[in-house]
Structure formats: structure tokens, C-alpha cells
Short mmCIF file of the C-alpha atoms (twelve columns), coordinates in Angstrom:
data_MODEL
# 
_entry.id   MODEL 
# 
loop_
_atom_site.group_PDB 
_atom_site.id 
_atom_site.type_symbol 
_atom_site.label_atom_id 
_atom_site.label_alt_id 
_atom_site.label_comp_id 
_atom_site.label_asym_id 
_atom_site.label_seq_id 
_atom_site.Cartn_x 
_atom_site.Cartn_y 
_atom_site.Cartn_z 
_atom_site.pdbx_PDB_model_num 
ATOM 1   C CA . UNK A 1   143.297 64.693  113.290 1 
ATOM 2   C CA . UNK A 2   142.205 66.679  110.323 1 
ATOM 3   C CA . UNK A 3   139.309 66.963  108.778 1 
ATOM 4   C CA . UNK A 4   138.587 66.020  105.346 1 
ATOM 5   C CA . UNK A 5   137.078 68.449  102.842 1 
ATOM 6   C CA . UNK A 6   134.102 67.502  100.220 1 
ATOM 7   C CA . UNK A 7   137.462 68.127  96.822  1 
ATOM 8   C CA . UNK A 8   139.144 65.449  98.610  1 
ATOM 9   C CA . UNK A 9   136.382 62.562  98.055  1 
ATOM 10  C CA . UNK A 10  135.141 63.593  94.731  1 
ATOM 11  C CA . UNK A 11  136.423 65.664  91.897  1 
ATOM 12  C CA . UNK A 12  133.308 67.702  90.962  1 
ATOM 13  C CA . UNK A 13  135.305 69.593  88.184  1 
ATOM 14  C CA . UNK A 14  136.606 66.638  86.977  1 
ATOM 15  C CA . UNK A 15  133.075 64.827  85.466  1 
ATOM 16  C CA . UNK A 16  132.307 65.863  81.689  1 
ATOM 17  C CA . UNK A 17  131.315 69.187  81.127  1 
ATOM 18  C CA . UNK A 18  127.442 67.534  79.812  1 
ATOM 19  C CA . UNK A 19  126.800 66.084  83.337  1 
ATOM 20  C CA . UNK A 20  128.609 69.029  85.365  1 
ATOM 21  C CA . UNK A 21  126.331 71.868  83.370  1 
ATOM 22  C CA . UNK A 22  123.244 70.056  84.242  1 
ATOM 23  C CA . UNK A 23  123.910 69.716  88.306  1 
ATOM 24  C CA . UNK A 24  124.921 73.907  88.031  1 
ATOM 25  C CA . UNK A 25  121.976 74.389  85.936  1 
ATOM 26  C CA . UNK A 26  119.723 72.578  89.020  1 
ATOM 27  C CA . UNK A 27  121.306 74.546  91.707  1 
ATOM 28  C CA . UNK A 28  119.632 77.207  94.031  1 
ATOM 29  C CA . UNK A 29  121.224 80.607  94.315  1 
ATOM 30  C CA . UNK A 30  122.943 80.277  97.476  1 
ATOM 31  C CA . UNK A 31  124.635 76.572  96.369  1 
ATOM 32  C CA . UNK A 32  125.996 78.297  93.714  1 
ATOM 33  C CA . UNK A 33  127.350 81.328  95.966  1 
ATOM 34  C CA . UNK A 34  128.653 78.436  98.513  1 
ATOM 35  C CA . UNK A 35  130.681 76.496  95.314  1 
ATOM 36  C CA . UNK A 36  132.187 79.446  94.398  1 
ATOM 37  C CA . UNK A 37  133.084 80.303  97.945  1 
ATOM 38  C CA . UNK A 38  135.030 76.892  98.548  1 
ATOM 39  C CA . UNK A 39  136.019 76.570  94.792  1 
ATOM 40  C CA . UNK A 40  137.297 79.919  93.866  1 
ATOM 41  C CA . UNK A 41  137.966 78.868  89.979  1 
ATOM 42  C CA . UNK A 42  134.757 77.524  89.925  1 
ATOM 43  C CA . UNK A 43  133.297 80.632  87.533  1 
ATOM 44  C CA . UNK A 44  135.431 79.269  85.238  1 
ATOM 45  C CA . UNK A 45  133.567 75.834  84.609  1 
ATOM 46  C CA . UNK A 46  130.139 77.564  85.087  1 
ATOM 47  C CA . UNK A 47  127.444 78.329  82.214  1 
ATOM 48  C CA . UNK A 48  126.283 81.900  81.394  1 
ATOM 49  C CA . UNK A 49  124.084 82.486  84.287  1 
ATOM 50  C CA . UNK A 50  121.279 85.130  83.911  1 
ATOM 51  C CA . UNK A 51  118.300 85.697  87.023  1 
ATOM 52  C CA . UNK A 52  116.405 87.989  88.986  1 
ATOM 53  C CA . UNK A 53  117.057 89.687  92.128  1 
ATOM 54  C CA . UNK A 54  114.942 92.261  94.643  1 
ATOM 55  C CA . UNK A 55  116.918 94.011  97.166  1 
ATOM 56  C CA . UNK A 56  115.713 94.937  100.897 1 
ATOM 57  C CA . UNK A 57  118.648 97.681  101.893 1 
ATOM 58  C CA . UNK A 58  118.748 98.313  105.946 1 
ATOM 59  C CA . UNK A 59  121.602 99.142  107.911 1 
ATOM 60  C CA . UNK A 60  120.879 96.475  110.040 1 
ATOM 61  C CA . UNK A 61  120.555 93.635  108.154 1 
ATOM 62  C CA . UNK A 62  120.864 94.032  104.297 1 
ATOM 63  C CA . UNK A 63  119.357 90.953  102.181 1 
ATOM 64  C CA . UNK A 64  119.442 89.987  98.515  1 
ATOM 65  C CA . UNK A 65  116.767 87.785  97.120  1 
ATOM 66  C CA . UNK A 66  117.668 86.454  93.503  1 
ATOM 67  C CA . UNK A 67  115.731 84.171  91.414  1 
ATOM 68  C CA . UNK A 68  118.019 81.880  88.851  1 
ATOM 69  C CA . UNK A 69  116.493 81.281  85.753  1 
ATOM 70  C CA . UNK A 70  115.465 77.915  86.985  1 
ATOM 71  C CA . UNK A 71  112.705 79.339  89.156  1 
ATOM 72  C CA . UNK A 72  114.985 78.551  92.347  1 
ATOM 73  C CA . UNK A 73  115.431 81.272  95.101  1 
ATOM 74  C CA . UNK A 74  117.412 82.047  97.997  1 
ATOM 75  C CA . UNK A 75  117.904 85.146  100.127 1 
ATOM 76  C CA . UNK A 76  121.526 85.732  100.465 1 
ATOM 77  C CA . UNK A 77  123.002 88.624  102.858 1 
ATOM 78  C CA . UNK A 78  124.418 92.159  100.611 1 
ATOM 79  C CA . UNK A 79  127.784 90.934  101.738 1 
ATOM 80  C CA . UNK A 80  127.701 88.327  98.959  1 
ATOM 81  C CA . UNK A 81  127.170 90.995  96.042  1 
ATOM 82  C CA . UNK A 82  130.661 90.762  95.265  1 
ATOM 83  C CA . UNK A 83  130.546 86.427  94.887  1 
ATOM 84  C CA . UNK A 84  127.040 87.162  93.277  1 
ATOM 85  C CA . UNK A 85  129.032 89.571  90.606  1 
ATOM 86  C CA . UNK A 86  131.161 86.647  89.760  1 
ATOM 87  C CA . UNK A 87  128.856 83.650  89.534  1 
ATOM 88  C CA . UNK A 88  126.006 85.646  87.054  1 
ATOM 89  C CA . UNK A 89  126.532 87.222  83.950  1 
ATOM 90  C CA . UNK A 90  123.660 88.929  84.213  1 
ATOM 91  C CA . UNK A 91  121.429 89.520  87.060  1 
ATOM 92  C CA . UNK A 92  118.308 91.673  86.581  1 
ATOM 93  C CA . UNK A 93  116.888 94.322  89.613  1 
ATOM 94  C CA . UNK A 94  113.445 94.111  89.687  1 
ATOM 95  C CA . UNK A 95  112.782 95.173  92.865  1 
ATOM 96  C CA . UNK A 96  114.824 97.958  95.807  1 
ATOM 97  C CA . UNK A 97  113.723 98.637  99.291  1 
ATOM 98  C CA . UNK A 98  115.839 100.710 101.058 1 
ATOM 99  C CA . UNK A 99  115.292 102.322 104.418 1 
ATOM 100 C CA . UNK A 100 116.573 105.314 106.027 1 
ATOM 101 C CA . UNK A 101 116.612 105.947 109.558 1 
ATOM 102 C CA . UNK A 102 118.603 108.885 111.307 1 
ATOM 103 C CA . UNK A 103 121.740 107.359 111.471 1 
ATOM 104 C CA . UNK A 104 121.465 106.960 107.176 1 
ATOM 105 C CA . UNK A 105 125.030 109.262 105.930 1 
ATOM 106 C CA . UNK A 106 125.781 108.611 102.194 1 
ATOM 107 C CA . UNK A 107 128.852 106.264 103.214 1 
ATOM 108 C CA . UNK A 108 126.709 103.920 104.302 1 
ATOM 109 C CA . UNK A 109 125.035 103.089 101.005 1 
ATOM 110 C CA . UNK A 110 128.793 103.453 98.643  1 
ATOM 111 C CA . UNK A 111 128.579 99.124  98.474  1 
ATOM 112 C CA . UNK A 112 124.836 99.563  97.406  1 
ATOM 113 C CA . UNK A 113 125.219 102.287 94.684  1 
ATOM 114 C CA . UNK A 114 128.320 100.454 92.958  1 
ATOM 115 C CA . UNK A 115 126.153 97.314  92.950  1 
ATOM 116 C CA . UNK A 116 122.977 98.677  92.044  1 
ATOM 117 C CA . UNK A 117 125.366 100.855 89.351  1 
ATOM 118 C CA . UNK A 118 126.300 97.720  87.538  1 
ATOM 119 C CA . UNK A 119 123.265 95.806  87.601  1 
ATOM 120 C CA . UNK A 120 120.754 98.803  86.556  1 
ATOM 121 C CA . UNK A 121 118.951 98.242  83.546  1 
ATOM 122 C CA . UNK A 122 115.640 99.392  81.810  1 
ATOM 123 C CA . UNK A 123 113.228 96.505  83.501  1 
ATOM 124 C CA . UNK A 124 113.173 97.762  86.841  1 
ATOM 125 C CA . UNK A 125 109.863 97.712  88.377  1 
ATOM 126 C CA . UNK A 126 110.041 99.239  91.456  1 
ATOM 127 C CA . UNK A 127 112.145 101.448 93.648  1 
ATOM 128 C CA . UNK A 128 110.480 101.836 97.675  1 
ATOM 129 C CA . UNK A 129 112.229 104.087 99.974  1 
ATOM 130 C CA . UNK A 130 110.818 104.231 103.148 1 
ATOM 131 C CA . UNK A 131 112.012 105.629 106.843 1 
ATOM 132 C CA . UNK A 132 110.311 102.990 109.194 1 
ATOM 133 C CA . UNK A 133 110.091 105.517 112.220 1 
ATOM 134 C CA . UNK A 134 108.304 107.909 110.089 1 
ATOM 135 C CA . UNK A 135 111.507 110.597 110.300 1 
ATOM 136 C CA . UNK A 136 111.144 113.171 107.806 1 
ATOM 137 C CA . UNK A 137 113.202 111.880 104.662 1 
ATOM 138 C CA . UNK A 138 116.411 113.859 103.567 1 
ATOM 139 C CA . UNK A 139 116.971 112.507 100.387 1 
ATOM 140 C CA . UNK A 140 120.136 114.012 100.782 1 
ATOM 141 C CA . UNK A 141 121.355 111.659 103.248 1 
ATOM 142 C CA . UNK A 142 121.817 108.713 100.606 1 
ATOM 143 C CA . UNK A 143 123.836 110.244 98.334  1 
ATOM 144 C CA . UNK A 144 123.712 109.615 94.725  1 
ATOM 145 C CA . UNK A 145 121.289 106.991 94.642  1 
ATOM 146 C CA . UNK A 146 119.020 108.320 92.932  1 
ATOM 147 C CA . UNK A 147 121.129 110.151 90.247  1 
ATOM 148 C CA . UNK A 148 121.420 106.359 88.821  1 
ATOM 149 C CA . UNK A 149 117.523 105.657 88.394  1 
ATOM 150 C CA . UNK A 150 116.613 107.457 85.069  1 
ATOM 151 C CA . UNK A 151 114.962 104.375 83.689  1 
ATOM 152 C CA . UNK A 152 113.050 103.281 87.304  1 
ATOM 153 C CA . UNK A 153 109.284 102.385 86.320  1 
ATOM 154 C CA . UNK A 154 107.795 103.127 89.517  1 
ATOM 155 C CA . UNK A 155 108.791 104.871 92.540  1 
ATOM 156 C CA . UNK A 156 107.066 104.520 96.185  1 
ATOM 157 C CA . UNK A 157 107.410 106.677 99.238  1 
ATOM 158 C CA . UNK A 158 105.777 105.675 102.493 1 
ATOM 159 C CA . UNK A 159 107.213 108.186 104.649 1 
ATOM 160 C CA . UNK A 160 107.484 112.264 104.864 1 
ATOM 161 C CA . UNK A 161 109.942 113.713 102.267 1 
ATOM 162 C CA . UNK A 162 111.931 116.563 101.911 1 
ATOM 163 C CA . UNK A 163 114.602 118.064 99.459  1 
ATOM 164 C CA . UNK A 164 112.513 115.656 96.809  1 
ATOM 165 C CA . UNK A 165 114.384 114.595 93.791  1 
ATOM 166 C CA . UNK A 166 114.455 117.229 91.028  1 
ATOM 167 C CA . UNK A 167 116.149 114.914 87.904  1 
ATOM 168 C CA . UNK A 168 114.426 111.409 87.468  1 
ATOM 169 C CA . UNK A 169 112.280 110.842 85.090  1 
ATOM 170 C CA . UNK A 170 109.881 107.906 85.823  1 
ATOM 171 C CA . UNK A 171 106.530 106.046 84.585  1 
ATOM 172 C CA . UNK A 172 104.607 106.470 88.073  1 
ATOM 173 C CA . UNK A 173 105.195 108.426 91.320  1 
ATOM 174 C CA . UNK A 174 103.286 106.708 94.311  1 
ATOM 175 C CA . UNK A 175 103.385 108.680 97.599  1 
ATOM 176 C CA . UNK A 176 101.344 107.300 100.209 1 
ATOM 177 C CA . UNK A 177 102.272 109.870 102.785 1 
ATOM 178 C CA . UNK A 178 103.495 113.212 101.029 1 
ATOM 179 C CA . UNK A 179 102.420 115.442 104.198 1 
ATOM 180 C CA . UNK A 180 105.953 117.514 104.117 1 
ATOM 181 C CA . UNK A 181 105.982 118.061 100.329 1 
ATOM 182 C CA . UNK A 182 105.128 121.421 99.342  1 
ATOM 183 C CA . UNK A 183 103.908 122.538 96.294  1 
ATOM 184 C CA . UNK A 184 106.959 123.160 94.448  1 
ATOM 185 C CA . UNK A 185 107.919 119.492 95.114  1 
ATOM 186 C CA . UNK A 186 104.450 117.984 93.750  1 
ATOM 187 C CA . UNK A 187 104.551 120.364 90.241  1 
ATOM 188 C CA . UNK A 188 108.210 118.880 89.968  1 
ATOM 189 C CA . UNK A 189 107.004 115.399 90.173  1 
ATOM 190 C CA . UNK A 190 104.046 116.257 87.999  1 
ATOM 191 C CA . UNK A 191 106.336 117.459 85.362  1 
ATOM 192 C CA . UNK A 192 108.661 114.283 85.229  1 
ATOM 193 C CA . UNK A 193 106.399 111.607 85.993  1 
ATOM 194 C CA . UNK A 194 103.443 109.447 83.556  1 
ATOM 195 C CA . UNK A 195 101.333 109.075 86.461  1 
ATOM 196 C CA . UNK A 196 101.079 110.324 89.832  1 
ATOM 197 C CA . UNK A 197 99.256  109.262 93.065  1 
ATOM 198 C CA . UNK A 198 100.331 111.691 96.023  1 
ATOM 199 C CA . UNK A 199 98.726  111.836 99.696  1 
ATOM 200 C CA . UNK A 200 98.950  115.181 101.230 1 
ATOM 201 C CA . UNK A 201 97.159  116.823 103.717 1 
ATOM 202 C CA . UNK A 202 97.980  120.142 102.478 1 
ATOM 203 C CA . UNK A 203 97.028  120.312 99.439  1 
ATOM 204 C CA . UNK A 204 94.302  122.814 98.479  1 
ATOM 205 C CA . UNK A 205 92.071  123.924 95.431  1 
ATOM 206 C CA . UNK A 206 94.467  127.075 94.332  1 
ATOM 207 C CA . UNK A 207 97.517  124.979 94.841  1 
ATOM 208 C CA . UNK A 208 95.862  122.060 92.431  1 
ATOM 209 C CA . UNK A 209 95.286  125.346 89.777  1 
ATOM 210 C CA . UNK A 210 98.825  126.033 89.132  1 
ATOM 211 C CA . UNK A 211 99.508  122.148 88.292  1 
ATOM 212 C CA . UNK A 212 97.029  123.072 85.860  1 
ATOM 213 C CA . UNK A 213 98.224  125.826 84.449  1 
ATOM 214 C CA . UNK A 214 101.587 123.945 84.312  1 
ATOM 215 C CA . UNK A 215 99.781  121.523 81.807  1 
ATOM 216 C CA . UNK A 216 98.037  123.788 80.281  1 
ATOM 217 C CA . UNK A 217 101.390 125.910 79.307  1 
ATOM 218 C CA . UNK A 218 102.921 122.507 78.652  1 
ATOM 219 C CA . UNK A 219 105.737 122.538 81.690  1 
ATOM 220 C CA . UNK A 220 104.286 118.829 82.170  1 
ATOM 221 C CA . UNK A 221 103.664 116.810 78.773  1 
ATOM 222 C CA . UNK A 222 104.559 113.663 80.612  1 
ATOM 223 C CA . UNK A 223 101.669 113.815 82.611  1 
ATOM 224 C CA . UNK A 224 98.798  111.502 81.656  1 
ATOM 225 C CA . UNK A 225 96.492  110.616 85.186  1 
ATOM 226 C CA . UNK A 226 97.386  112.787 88.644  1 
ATOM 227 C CA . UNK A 227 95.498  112.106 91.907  1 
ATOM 228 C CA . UNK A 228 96.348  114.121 94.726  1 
ATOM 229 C CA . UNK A 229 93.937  112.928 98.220  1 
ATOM 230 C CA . UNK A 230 93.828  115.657 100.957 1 
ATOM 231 C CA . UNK A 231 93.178  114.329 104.140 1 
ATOM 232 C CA . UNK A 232 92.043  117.197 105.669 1 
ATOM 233 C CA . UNK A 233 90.644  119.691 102.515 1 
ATOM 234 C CA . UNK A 234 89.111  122.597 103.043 1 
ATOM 235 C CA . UNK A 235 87.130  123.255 99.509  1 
ATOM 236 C CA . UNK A 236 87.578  126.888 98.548  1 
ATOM 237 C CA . UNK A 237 85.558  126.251 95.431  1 
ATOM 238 C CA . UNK A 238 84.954  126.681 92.045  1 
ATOM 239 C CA . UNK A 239 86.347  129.700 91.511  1 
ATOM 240 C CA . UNK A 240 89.862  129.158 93.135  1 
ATOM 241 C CA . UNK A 241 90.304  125.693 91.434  1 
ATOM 242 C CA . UNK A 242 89.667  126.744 88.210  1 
ATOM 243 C CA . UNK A 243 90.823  130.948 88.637  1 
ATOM 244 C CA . UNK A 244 91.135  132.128 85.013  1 
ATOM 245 C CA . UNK A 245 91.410  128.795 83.532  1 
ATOM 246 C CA . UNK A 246 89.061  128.108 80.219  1 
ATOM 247 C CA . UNK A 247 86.651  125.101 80.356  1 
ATOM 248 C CA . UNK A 248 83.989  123.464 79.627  1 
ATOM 249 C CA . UNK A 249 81.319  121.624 81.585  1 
ATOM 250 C CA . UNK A 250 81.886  117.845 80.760  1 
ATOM 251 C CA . UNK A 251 79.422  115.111 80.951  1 
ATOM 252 C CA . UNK A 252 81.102  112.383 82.459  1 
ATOM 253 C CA . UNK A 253 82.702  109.183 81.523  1 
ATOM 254 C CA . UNK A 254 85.629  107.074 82.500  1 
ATOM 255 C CA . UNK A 255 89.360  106.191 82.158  1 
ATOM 256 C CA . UNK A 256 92.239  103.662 83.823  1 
ATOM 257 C CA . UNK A 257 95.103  105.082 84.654  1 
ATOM 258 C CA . UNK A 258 97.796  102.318 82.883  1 
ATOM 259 C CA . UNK A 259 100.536 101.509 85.345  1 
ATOM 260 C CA . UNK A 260 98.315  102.221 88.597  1 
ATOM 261 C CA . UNK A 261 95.465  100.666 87.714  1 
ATOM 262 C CA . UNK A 262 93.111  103.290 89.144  1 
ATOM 263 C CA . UNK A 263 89.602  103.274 87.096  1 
ATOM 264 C CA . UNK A 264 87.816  106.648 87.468  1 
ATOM 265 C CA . UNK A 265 84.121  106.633 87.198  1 
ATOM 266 C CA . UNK A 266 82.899  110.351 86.658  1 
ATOM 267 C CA . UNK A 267 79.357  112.076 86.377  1 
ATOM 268 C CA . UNK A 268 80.947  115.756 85.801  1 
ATOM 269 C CA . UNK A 269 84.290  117.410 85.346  1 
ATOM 270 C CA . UNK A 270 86.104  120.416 83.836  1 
ATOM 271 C CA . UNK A 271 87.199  119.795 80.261  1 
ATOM 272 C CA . UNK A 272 90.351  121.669 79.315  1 
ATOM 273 C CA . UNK A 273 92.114  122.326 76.026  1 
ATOM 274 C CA . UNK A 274 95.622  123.074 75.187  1 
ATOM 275 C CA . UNK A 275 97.031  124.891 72.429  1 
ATOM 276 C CA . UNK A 276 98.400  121.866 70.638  1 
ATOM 277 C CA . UNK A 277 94.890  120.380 71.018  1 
ATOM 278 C CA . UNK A 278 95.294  117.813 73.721  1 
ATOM 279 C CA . UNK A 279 92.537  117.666 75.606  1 
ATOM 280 C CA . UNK A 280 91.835  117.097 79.719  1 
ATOM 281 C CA . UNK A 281 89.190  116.827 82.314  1 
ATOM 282 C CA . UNK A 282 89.795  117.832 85.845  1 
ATOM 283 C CA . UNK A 283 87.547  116.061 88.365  1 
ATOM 284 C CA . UNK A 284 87.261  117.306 92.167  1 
ATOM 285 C CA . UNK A 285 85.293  115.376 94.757  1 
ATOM 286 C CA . UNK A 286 85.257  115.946 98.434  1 
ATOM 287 C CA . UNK A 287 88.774  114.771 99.448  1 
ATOM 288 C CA . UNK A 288 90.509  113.888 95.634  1 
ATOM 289 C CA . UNK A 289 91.441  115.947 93.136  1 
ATOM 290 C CA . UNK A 290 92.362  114.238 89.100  1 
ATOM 291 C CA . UNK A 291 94.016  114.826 86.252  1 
ATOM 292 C CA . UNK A 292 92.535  112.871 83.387  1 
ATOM 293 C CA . UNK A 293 94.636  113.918 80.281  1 
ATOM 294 C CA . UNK A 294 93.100  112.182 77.191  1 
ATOM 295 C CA . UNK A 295 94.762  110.461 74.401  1 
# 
């Protein structure tokens, strides 16, 4: 005996198009995925869609979460990208994860780069890529992915890097573990990024003085607010962190970094002038070193 399908009882497409765009406008994500799944010509009845969506990227088990414009959610596995790509005009990425492991090649992320490709725009927040069994980080090993993200806000590492990205242009670079970056990979990120927040454990006072002579000879203009923590800093002193650089005593004061949200409370720095007449203090404790560049 066969079973009876849900098209044969009641003619969804048939009811006026009033009454049909209010039960699509009510639906969930994944309802809307599932209609179009059983009803294949069902984009062609539906409204202009428009939503939200973060994306957690593992080889094991890639998810999408999207938010309609109706405040309803669902997490939906990657394999639906391609249904998602028909039911919403326009679907914007707030939020990608992705994590690398050792068996990461740059096959395995084609899907994710042609999908990410499409759906790109300038209102990403936030870009995390992260190796969850702390492997060193080839960025290598996914491809092109990050040839796409000229307009990413914010990118976060929470893993050891190498071969770091020498293109992409961002508002803030977060590191929370940037032990295998060496010092030509933090004065690369200093001279693309707004702000910068890096964690290093070998970072020292004479490395810290060419990121200042990179400002002060204007290789970095985009910098506004760097903080570099060393874990495990030897201080070689005055005289190494600020070798042949004019400044000034300053008196203290205090700034917030915009996009990180960092307020720095100071009692002394090093004020520095460039020759276009911006103006910056450098402030060294026992573990942090900063880059306050005024406005």
C-alpha cells in the first residue's frame, strides 16, 4: 500500500498569494530548506528572503546557523548551502569558524570558498580559525580562503601560526596564542591591521623597536592601538626599546582602543612624533608592550 504524501491532501501553492506569503514569512530556516526540498518549484512562489548566517567549518561535521529576518533560527548541516542559495536572496555572513587539523588539504574547503565567495560582503564581523589540537597552523593548507576576506572586520587565531597571511587588510588582528610568529609576521600584521592584540612569548624590547620605527617611517599608517603580551619577557631596557628613537617623557593619561575595547590607564610613557605630525605614546609594563597612536 502506498503512502500518501502531504501535496496530495492539500494544495499549499494553490491558496492566494496574501495568505501563502504570510505562512513563508513565519517559517524557521530549516522549514523553508525542507519545502524547497519536497517542492522543488517552490522558490518560485517564495518572497525575497534576506537573513543572517554564522558558519562553524570542521571536517567532521560542518554546520550552518542562519537567522531569517523573522528572528527564527535553525542550524542546518553545510550540505544544504546549495538549497540555502536558492531559498534566500540574500544571506549575510556574520560570523566563520573554521578548524584545521592535520588532515586539512585545500580540496577539502573548495564547497566552503565558493559559498563563502558568493555570500561575502562588507558586514562581516568575525573570521576564527583555530586548530583544536594546537598543531602549528599552515595557512597554506586551506587554500585561497583567505585571498577572499579583504573586507573581514576582525580576525581571531587561537592556535600557533605559520606562513601568516601577507595581503588582508582588516580592522583588528586578535591572536591569543602567536608563540610561532616571528617578527616579520607581527610587523606585517601591524602594517595592515587598525588594531592589534598578539600573545607571544617571544617577543622582546628590540624586536617591539623596529615596529616602531616602522610607524615612525610610516610602513604602518593603519595602525591606531598594538598590544603585544610576552609571557615569558626578559626586559632588556630602556635603551634597547627605544635605541635611537626620539621621545619625550609623557605624563600619563588614557585611551580605548575602538573595536577591542581595551581601556589603557597610564602614569608614564614615551611620546613619539612623526614627520607628518601624528603623534604616539609607547607604554611598556612588565609583561605588555602598547602602541597608543593619537588622533
Amino acid at each position: 500500500m502506498s503512502t500518501s504524501t502531504f501535496s496530495e491532501f492539500f494544495d499549499f501553492f494553490a491558496l492566494p498569494n496574501l495568505l501563502r506569503e504570510q505562512i513563508f514569512a513565519n517559517m524557521c530556516p530549516s522549514a523553508l530548506v525542507s519545502l524547497y526540498q519536497t517542492f522543488r518549484a517552490a522558490h518560485t512562489f517564495f518572497p525575497f528572503f534576506n537573513g543572517k548566517m554564522c558558519i562553524k567549518y570542521s571536517l567532521e561535521s560542518p554546520k550552518i546557523q542562519v537567522i531569517g529576518s523573522n528572528g527564527k533560527q535553525s542550524i542546518l548541516p553545510f550540505t544544504a548551502h546549495k538549497t540555502l542559495s536558492k531559498v534566500y536572496s540574500h544571506l549575510q555572513l556574520v560570523n566563520l569558524s573554521v578548524e584545521i587539523n592535520e588532515d586539512s588539504r585545500p580540496e577539502n574547503y573548495s564547497d566552503l570558498l565558493k559559498f563563502v565567495g558568493r555570500w561575502l560582503d562588507r558586514d562581516v564581523n568575525t573570521v576564527r580559525v583555530f586548530s583544536k589540537d594546537g598543531n602549528v597552523l599552515d595557512l597554506d593548507s586551506i587554500g585561497g580562503l583567505f585571498d577572499i576576506f579583504e573586507s573581514v572586520k576582525v580576525i581571531k587565531y587561537s592556535n600557533k601560526i605559520s606562513n601568516f597571511f601577507q595581503s588582508i587588510k582588516v580592522q583588528v588582528v586578535d591572536i591569543s596564542n602567536g608563540s610561532h610568529l616571528n617578527t616579520k609576521d607581527i610587523r606585517r600584521v601591524c602594517r595592515k591591521a587598525e588594531e592589534v592584540r598578539i600573545s607571544s612569548s617571544c617577543f622582546s624590547d628590540s624586536k617591539f623597536n623596529d615596529i616602531i620605527w616602522d610607524w615612525l617611517n610610516g610602513r604602518n599608517k593603519c595602525l591606531r592601538y598594538l598590544e603585544i603580551t610576552s609571557r615569558t619577557r626578559q626586559p632588556q631596557g630602556l635603551r634597547v626599546l627605544m635605541e635611537e628613537i626620539p621621545f619625550t617623557s609623557g605624563q600619563g593619561g588614557a585611551f580605548e582602543a575602538k573595536f577591542l575595547k581595551v581601556k589603557t590607564i597610564f602614569h608614564t610613557g614615551f611620546d613619539i612624533e612623526r614627520q607628518d605630525g601624528k603623534r604616539a605614546t609607547v607604554v611598556r609594563s612588565a609583561k605588555k608592550f602598547k602602541l597608543i597612536v593619537w588622533n
